[in-house]
DRENPA-122278 format. One record per residue: residue in one letter; chain; x, y, z of N, C-alpha, C in turn. Coordinates in nm, 3 decimals, decimal comma. Last residue first. Layout:
BEGIN
   r   c       n.X       n.Y       n.Z      ca.X      ca.Y      ca.Z       c.X       c.Y       c.Z
   A   A         X         Y         Z         X         Y         Z         X         Y         Z
...
END
This chain:
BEGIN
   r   c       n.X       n.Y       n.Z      ca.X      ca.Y      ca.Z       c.X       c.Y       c.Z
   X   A     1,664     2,266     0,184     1,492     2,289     0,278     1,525     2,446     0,417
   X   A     1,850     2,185     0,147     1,846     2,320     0,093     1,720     2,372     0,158
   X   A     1,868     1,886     0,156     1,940     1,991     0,261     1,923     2,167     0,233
   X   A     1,503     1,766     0,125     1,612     1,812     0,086     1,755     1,916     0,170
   X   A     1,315     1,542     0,180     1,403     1,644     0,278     1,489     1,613     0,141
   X   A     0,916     1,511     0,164     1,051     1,502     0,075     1,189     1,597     0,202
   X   A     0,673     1,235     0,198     0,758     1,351     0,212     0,871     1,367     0,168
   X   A     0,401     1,062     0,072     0,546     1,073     0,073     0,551     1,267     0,114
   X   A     0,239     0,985     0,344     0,334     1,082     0,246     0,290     1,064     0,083
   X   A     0,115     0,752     0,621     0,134     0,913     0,511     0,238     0,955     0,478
   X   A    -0,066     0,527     0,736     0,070     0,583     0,636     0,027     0,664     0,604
   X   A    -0,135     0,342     1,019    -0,134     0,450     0,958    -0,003     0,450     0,864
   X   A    -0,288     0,022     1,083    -0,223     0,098     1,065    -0,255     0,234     0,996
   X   A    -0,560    -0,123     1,318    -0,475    -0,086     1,188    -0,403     0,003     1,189
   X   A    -0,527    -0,258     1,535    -0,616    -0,319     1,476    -0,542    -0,317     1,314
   X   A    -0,432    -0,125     1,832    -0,346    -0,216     1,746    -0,431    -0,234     1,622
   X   A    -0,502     0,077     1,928    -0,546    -0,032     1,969    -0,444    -0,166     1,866
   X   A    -0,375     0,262     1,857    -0,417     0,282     1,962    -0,416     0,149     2,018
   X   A    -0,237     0,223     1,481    -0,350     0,305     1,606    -0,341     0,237     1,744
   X   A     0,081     0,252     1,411    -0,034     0,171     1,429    -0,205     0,282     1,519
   X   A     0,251     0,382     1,143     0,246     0,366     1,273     0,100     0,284     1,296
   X   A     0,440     0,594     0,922     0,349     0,509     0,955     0,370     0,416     1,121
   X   A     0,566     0,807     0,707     0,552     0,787     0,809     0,439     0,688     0,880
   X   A     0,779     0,811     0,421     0,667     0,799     0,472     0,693     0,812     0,624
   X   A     1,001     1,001     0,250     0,997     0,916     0,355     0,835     0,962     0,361
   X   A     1,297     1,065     0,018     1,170     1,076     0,013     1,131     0,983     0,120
   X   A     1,627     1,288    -0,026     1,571     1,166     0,010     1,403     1,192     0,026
   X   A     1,943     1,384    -0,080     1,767     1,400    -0,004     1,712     1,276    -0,051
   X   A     2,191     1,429    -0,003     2,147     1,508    -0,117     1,972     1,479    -0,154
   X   A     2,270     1,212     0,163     2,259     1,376     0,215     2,224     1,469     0,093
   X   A     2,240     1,005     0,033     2,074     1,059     0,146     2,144     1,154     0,152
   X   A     2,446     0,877     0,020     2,365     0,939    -0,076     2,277     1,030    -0,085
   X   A     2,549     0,761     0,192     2,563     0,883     0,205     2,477     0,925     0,107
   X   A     2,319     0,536     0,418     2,390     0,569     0,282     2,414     0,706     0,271
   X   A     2,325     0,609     0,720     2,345     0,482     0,672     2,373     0,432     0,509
   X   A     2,352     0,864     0,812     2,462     0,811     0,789     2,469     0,643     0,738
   X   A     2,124     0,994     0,723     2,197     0,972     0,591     2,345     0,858     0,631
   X   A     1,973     0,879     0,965     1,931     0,857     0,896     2,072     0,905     0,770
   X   A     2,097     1,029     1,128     2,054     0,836     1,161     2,006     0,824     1,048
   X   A     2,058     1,280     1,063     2,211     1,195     1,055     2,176     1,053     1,085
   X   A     1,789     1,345     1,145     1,825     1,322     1,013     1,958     1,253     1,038
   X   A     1,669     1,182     1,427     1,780     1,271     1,333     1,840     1,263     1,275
   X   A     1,351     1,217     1,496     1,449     1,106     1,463     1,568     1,168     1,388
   X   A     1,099     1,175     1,775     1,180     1,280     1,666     1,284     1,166     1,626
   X   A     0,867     0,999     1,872     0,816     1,139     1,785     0,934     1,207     1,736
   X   A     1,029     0,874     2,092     0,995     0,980     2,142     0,929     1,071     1,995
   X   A     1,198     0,762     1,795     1,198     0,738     1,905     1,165     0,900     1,989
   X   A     1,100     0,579     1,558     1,128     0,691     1,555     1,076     0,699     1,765
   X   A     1,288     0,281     1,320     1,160     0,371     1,474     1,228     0,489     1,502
   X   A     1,292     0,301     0,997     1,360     0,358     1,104     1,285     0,357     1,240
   X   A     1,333     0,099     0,666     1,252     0,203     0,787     1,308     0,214     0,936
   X   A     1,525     0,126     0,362     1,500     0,061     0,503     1,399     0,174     0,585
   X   A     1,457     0,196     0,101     1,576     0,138     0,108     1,588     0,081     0,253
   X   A     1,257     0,128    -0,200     1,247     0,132    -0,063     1,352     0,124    -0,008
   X   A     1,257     0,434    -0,499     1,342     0,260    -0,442     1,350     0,304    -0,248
   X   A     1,288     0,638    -0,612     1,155     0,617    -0,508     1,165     0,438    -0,476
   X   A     1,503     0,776    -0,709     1,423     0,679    -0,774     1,279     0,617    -0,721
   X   A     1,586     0,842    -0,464     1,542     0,990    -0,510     1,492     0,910    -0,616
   X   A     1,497     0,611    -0,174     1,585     0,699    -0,254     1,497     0,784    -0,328
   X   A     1,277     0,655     0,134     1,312     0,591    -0,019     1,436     0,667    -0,070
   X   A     1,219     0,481     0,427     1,319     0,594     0,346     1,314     0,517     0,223
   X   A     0,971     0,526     0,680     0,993     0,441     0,531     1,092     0,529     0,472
   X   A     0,991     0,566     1,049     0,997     0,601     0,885     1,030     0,539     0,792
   X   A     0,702     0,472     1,280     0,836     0,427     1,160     0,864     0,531     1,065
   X   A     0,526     0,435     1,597     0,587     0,475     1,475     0,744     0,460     1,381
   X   A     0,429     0,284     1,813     0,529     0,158     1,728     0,560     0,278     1,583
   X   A     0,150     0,477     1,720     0,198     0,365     1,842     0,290     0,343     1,745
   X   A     0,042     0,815     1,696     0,092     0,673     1,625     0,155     0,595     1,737
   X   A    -0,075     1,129     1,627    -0,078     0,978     1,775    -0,087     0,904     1,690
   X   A     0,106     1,388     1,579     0,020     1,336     1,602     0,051     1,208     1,685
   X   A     0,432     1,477     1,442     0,324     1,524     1,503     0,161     1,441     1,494
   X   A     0,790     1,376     1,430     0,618     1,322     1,407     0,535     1,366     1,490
   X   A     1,003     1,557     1,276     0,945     1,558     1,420     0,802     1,490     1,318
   X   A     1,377     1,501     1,180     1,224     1,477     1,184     1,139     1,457     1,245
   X   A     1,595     1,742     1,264     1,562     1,646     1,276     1,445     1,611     1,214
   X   A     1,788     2,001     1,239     1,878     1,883     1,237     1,760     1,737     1,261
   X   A     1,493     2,216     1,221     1,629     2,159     1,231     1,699     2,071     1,156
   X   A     1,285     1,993     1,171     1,306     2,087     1,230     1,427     2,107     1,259
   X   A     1,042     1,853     0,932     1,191     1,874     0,934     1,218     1,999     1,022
   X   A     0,749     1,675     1,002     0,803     1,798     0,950     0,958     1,800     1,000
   X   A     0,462     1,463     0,925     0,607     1,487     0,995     0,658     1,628     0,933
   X   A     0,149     1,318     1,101     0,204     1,417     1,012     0,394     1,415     1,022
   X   A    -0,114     1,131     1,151    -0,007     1,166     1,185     0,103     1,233     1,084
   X   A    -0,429     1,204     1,082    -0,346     1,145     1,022    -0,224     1,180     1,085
   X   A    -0,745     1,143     1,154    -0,666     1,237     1,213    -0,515     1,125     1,200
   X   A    -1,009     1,101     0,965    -0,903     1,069     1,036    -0,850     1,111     1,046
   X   A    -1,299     1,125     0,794    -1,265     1,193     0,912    -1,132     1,177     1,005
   X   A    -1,266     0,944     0,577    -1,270     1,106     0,557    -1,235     1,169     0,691
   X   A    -1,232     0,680     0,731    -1,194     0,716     0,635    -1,155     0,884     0,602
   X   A    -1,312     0,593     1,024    -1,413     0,663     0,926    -1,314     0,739     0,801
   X   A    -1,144     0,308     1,105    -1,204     0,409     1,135    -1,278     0,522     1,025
   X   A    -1,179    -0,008     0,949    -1,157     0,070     0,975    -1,189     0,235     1,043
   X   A    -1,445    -0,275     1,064    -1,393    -0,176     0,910    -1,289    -0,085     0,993
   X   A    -1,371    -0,584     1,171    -1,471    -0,418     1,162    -1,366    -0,381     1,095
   X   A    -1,303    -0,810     1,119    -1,338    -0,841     1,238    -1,496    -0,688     1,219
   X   A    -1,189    -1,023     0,910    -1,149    -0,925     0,919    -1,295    -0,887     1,006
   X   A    -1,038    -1,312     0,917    -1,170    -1,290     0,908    -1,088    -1,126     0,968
   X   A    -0,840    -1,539     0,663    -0,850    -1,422     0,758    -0,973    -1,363     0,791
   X   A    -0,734    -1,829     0,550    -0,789    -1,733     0,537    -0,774    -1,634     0,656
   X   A    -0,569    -2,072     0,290    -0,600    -2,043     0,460    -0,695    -1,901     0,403
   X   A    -0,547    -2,366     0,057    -0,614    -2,235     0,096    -0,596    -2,216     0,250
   X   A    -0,374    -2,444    -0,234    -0,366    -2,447    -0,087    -0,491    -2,364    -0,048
   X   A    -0,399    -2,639    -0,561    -0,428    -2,490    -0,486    -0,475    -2,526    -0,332
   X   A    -0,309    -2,684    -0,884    -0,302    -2,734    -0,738    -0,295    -2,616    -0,643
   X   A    -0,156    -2,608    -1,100    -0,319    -2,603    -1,068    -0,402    -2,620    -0,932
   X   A     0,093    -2,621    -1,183    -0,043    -2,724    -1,251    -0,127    -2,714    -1,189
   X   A     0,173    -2,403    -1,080     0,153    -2,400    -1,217     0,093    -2,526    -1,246
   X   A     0,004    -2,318    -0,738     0,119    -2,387    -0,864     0,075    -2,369    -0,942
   X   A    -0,137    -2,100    -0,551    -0,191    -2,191    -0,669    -0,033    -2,183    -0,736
   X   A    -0,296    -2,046    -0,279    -0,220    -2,039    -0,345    -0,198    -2,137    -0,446
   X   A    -0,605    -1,819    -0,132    -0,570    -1,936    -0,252    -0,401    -1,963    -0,274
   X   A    -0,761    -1,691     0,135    -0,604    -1,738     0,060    -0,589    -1,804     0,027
   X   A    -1,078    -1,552     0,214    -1,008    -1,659     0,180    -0,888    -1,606     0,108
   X   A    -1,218    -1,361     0,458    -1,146    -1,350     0,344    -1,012    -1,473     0,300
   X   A    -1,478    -1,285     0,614    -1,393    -1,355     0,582    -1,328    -1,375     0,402
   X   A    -1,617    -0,968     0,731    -1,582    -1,107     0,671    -1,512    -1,155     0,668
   X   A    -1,627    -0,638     0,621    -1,611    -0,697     0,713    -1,624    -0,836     0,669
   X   A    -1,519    -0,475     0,318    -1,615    -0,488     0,387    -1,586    -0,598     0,447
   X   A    -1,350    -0,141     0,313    -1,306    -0,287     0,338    -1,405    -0,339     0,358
   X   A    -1,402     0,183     0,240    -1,345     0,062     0,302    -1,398    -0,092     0,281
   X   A    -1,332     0,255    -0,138    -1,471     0,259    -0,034    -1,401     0,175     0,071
   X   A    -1,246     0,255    -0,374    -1,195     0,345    -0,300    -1,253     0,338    -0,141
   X   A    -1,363     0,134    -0,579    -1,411     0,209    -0,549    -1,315     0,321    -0,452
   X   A    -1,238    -0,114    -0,549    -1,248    -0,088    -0,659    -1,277     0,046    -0,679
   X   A    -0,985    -0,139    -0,275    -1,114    -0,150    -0,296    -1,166    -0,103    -0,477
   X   A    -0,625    -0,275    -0,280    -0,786    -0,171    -0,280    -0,890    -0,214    -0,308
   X   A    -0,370    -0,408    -0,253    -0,518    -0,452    -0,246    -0,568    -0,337    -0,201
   X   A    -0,090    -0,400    -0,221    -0,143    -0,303    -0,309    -0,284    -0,329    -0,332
   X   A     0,093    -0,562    -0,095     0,078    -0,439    -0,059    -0,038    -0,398    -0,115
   X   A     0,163    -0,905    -0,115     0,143    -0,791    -0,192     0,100    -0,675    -0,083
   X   A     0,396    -1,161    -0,135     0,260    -1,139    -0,104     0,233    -0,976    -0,193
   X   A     0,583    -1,357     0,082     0,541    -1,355    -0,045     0,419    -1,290    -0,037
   X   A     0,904    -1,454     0,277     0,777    -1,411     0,270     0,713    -1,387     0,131
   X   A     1,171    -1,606     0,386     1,116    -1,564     0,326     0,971    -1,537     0,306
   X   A     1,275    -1,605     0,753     1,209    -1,660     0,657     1,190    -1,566     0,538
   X   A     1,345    -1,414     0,971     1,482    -1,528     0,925     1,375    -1,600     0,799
   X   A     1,127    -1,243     1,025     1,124    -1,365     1,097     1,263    -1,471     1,050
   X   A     1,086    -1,213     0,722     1,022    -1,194     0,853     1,109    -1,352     0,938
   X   A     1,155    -1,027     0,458     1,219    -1,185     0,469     1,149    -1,121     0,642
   X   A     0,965    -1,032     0,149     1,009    -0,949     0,258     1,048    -1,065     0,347
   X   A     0,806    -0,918    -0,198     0,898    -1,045    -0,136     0,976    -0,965    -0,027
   X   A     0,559    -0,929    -0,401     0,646    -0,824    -0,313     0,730    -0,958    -0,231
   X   A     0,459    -1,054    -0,727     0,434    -1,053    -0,587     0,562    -0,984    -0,509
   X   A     0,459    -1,070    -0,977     0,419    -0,982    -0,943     0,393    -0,913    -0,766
   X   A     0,508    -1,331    -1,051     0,617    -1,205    -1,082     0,585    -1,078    -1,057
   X   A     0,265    -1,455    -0,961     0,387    -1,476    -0,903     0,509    -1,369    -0,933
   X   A    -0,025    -1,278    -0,981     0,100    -1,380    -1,040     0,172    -1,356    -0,950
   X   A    -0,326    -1,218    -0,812    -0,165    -1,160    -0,818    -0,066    -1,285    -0,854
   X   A    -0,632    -1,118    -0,789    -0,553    -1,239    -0,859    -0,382    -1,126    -0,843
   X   A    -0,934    -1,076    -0,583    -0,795    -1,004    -0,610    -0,723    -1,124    -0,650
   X   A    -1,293    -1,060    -0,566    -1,139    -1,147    -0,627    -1,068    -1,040    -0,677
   X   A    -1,595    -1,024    -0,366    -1,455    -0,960    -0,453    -1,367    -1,067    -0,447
   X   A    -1,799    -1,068    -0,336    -1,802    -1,118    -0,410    -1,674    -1,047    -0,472
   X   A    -1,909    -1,079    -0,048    -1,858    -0,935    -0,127    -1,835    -0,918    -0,214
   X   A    -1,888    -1,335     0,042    -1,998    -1,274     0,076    -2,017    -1,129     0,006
   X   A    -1,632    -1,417    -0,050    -1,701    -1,461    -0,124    -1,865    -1,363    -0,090
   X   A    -1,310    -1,246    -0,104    -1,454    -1,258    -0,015    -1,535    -1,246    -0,068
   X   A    -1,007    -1,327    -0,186    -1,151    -1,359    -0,194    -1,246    -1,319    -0,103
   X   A    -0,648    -1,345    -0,339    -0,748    -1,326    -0,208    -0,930    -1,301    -0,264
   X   A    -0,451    -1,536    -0,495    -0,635    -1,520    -0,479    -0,663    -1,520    -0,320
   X   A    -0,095    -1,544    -0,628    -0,199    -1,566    -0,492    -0,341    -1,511    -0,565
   X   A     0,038    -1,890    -0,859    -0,015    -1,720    -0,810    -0,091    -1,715    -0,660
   X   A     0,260    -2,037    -0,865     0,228    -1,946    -1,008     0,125    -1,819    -0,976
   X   A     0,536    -2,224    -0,784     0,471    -2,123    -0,709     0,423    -2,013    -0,837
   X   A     0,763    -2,320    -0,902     0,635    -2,392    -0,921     0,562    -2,294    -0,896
   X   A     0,983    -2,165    -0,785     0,974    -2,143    -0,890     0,836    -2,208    -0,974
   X   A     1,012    -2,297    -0,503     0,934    -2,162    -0,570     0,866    -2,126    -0,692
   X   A     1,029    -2,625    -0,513     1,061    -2,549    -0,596     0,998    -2,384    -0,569
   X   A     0,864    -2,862    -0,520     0,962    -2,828    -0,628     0,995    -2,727    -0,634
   X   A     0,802    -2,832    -0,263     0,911    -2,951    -0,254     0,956    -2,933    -0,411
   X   A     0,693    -2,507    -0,147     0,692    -2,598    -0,279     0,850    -2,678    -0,324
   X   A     0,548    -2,253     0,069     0,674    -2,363     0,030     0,599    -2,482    -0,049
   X   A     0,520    -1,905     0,183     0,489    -2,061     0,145     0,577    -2,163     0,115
   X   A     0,393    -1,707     0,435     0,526    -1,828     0,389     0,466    -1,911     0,336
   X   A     0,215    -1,405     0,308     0,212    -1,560     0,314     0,377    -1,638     0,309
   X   A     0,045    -1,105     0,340     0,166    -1,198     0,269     0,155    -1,405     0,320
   X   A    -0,171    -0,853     0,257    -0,152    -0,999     0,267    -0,030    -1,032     0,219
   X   A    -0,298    -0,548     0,331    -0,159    -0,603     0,239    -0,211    -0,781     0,293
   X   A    -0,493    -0,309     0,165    -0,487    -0,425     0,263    -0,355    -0,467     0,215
   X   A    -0,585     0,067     0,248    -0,498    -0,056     0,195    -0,477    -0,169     0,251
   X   A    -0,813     0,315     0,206    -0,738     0,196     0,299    -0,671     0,098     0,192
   X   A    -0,733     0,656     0,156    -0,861     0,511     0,143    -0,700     0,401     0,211
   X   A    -0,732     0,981     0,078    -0,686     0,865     0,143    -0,803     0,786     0,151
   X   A    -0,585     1,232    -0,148    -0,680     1,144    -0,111    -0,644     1,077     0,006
   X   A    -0,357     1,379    -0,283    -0,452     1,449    -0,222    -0,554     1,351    -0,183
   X   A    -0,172     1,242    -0,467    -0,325     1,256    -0,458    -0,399     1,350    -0,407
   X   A     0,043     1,325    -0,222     0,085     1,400    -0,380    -0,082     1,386    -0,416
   X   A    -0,008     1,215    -0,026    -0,021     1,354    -0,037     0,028     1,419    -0,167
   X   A    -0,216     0,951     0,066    -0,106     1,009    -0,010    -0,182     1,160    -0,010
   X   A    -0,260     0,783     0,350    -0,296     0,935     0,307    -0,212     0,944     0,208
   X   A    -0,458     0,498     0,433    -0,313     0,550     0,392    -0,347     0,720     0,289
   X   A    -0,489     0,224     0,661    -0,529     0,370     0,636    -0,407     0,480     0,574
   X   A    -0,404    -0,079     0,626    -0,381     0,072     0,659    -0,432     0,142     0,612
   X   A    -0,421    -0,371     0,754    -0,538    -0,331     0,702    -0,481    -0,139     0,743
   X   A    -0,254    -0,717     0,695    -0,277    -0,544     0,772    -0,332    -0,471     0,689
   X   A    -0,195    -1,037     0,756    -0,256    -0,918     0,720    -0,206    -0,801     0,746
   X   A    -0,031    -1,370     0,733    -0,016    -1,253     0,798    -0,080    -1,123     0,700
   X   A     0,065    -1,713     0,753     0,015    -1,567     0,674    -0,013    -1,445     0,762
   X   A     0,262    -1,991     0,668     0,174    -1,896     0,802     0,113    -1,818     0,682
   X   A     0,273    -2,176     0,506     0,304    -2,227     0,623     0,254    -2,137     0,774
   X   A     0,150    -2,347     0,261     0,137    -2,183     0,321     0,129    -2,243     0,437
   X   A     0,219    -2,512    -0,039     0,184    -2,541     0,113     0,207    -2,380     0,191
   X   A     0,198    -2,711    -0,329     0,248    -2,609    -0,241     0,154    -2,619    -0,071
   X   A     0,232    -3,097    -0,422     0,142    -2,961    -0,409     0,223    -2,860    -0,340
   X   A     0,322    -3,254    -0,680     0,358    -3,231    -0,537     0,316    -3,073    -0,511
   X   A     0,374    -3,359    -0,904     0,246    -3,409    -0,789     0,238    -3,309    -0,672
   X   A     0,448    -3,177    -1,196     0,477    -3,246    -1,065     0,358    -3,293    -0,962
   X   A     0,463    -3,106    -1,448     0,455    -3,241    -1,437     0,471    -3,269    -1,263
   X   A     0,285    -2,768    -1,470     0,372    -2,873    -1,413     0,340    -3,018    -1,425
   X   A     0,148    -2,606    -1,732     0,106    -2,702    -1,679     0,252    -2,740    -1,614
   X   A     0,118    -2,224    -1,812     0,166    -2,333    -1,856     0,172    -2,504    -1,721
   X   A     0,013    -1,987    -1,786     0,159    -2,007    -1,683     0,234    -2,111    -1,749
   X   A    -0,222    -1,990    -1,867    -0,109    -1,886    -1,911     0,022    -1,900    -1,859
   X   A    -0,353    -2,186    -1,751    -0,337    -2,222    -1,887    -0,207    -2,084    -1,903
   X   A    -0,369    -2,035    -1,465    -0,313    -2,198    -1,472    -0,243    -2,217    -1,602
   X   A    -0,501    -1,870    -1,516    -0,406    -1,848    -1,446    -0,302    -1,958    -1,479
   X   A    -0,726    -1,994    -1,578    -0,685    -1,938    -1,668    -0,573    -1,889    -1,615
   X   A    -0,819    -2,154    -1,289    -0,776    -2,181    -1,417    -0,697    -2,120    -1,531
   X   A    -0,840    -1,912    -1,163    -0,744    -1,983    -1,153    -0,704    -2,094    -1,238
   X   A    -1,116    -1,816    -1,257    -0,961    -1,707    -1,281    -0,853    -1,809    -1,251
   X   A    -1,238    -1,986    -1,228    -1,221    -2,009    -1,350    -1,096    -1,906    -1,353
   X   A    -1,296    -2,002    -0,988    -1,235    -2,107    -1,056    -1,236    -2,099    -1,161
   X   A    -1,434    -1,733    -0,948    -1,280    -1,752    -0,882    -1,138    -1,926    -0,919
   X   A    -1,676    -1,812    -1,076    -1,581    -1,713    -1,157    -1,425    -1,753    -1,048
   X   A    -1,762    -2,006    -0,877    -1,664    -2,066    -1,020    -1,629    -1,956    -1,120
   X   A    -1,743    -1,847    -0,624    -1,656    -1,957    -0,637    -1,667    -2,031    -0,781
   X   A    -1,971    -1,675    -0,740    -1,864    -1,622    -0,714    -1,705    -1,732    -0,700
   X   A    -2,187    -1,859    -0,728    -2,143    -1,806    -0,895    -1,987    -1,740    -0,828
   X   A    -2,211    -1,929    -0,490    -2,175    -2,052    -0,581    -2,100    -1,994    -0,750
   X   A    -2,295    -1,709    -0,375    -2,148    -1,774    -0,331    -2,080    -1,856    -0,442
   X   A    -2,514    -1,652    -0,504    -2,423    -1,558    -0,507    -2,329    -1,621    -0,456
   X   A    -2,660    -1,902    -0,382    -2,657    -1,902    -0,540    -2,513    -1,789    -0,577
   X   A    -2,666    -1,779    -0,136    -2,599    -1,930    -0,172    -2,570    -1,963    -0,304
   X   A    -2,840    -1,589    -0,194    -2,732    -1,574    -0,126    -2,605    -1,720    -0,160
   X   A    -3,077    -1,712    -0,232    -3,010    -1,618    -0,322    -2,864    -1,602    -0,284
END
């Protein structure tokens, strides 16, 4: 049964890439793409405007195409034992430069449900516009910590600064503008970080600004995010 459930799950996943394929339109080229690394992370993420939290996977990928990016038509993450397919076009993908390289990929993989992550292996399709498709993968090892019960690292404006209360390794702040456009993240050194490191890099920020806070657990495995928060100077 089980084998039968793989087999139906790999030709619905060939058939999303097909049709992926027909909407993009066909390349005349031979010349296949290629995913040179990849890279996960699996966060635990509190929004506080929701009022909820559930986990988020991100996947990115270097890839490369002798024609071209612009060949480059979509990613398919997969776990076939879970029978989940995530499809993401190409105009739809997040773009972050690591490492002096360009990167490609997405943020925004949930669960359908909201429910964590189920353990496995999880295949990486990348697929040109004629059809031609790379694959690597990731085995995701254990689920995250208990979802409802997590003890979320917090921030608050004291003063002249931003204090992170709780236990985050390698913590960061995410600064957005007042459009909610990402504009850079900050380490936050010793748990406080002051505000002036922060507007003096656009002045704009002194009329406020919106910031996450995120950080790793303990062990390294997964991350933490929470917010959005807001500083205004009138606070």
């Amino acid at each position: 049964m089980k084998q039968k459930m793989k087999l139906n799950l790999k030709l619905l996943a060939a058939a999303i890439v097909l049709a992926v394929s027909g909407i993009l339109g066909l390349s005349c080229s031979d010349n296949p793409p290629a995913i040179l690394e990849n890279e996960w992370r699996l966060t635990l993420f509190q929004n506080r405007i929701l009022g909820v939290t559930y986990q988020k996977l991100s996947v990115f990928i270097r890839a490369e195409d002798k024609d071209g990016t612009d060949d480059l038509a979509a990613m398919h993450v997969i776990n076939d034992d879970a029978e989940l397919v995530w499809t993401f076009e190409a105009e739809n993908w997040e773009s972050v430069q690591k490492r002096g390289n360009p990167w490609v990929g997405t943020n925004s993989i949930v669960m359908p449900d909201s429910s964590p992550f189920p353990i496995g292996l999880y295949r990486v399709l990348l697929e040109d516009k004629s059809g031609k498709i790379v694959e690597t993968s990731f085995f995701l090892k254990r689920q995250n910590i208990e979802t409802k019960s997590a003890r979320m690292p917090s921030a608050a404006v004291r003063g002249d600064t931003i204090s992170v209360v709780g236990t985050a390794d390698s913590a960061e702040l995410w600064i957005y503008d007042a459009n909610d456009n990402f504009l850079f993240s900050l380490p936050v050194q010793q748990m406080q970080l002051p505000l002036a490191t922060i507007t003096s890099k656009n002045a704009e920020l002194n009329s406020g600004f919106s910031y996450y806070i995120s950080g790793k657990d303990q062990d390294g495995y997964y991350y933490y995010t929470n917010g959005p928060y807001y500083y205004s100077p009138e606070q």
